[in-house]
C-alpha positions as CSV (number, residue, x, y, z in Angstrom):
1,X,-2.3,-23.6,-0.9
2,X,-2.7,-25.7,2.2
3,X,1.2,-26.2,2.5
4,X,1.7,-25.2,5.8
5,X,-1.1,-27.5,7.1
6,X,-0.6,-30.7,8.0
7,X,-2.6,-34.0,8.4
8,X,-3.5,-33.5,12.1
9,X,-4.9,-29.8,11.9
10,X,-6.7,-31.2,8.4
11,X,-8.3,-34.3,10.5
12,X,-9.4,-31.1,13.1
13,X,-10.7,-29.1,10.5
14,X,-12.7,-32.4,9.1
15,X,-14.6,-34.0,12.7
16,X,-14.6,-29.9,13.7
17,X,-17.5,-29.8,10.1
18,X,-18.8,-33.2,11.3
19,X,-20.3,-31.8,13.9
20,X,-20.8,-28.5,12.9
21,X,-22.5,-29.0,9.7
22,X,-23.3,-33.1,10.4
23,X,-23.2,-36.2,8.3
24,X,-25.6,-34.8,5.5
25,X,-24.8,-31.9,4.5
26,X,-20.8,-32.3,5.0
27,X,-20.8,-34.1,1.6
28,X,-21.9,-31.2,-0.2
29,X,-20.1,-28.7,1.9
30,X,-16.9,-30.5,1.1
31,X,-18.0,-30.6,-3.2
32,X,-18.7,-26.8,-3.2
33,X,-15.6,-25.6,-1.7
34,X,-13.7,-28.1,-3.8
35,X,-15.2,-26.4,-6.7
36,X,-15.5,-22.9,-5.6
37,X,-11.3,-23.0,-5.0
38,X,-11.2,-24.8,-8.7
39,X,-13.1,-21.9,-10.0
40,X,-11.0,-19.4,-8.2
41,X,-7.6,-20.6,-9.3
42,X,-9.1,-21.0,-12.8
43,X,-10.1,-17.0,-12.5
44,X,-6.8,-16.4,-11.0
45,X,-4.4,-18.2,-14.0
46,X,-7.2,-16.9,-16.6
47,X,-6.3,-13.3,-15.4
48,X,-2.4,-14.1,-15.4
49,X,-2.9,-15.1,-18.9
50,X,-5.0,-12.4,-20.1
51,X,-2.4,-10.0,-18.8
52,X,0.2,-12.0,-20.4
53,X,-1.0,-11.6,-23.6
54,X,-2.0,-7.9,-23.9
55,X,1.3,-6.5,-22.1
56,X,3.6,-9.1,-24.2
57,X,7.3,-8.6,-22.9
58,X,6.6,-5.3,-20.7
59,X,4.3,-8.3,-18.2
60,X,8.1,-9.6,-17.5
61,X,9.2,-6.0,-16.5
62,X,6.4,-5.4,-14.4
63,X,7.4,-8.7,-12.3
64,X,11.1,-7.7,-12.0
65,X,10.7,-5.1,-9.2
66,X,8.2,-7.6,-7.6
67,X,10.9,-10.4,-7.4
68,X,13.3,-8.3,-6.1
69,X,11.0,-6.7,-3.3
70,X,10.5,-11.0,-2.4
71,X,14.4,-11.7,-2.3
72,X,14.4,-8.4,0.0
73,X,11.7,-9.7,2.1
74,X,13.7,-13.3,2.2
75,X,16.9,-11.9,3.7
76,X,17.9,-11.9,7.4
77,X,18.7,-7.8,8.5
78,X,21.5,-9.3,11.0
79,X,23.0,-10.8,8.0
80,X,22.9,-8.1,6.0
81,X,24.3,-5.1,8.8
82,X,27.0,-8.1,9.2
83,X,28.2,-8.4,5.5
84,X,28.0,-4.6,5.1
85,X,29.3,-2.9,8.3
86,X,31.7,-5.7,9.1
87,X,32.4,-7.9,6.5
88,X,30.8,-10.8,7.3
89,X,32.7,-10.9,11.0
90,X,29.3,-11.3,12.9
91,X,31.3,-11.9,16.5
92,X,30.5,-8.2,17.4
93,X,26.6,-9.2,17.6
94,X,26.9,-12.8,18.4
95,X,29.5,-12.6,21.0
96,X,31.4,-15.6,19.4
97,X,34.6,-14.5,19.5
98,X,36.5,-17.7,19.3
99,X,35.6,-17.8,15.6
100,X,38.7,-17.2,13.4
101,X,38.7,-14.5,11.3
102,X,40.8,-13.9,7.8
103,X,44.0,-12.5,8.1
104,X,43.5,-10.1,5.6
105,X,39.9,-8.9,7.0
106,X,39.9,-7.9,10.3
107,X,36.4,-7.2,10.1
108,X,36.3,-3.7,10.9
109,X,36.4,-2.5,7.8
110,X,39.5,-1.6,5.6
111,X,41.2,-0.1,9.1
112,X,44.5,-0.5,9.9
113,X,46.2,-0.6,13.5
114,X,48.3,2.0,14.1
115,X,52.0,0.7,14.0
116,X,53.4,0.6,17.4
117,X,56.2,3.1,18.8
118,X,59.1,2.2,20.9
119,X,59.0,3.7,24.0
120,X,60.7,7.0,25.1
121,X,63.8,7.7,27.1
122,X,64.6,9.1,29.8
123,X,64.7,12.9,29.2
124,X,63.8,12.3,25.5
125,X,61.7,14.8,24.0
126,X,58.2,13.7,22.5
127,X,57.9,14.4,18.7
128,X,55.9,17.3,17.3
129,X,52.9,17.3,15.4
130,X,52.4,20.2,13.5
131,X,49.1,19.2,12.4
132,X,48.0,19.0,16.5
133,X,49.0,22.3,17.1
């Protein structure tokens, strides 16, 4: 519960209700939220329980879609427009290009480069493309 505070911003928190609430009544402050947060998380794994019990295995399938919307809120959305538009190749949006890439995935896809044409002579007449015309 008080993971993401440390021992500095709890020795704040502790001189900030010494002298807000003083040295006589801090004692009893300090017992009733103890217990008042022992009640809550007693409430709060009762409930869990209770649930537990009357929905048997369908509790586990009402959790499912709940995990999954957590591993979605988890991921990065760079990382993910990187492993689905490009493979993985994220030099297009970190402008690391020096990074070497497979030689079987370009990363752009399953696209090919077109295969390059020699050159035309002199006075030598372009191919057709019916399909252009």
């Amino acid at each position: 519960m008080f993971s993401n505070i440390g021992w500095g911003e709890m020795l704040i928190l502790l001189v900030a209700a010494l002298v807000i609430l003083g040295p006589e009544r801090l004692p009893g402050a300090i017992r009733w939220t103890a217990t008042s947060l022992k009640q809550a998380r007693d409430y709060a794994t009762g409930a869990t329980q209770q649930l537990k019990q009357e929905l048997g295995p369908e509790f586990d399938e009402l959790r499912k879609p709940l995990e999954q919307l957590n591993e979605l809120r988890s991921m990065n959305p760079k990382s993910l427009v990187t492993k689905h538009l490009f493979d993985g190749d994220d030099s297009l949006l970190t402008g690391n290009f020096d990074k070497p890439t497979n030689a079987s995935n370009s990363g752009y896809g399953n696209f090919s480069m077109p295969e390059q044409q020699k050159p035309l002579e002199r006075n030598e007449r372009p191919p057709v493309d019916p399909d252009a015309t």
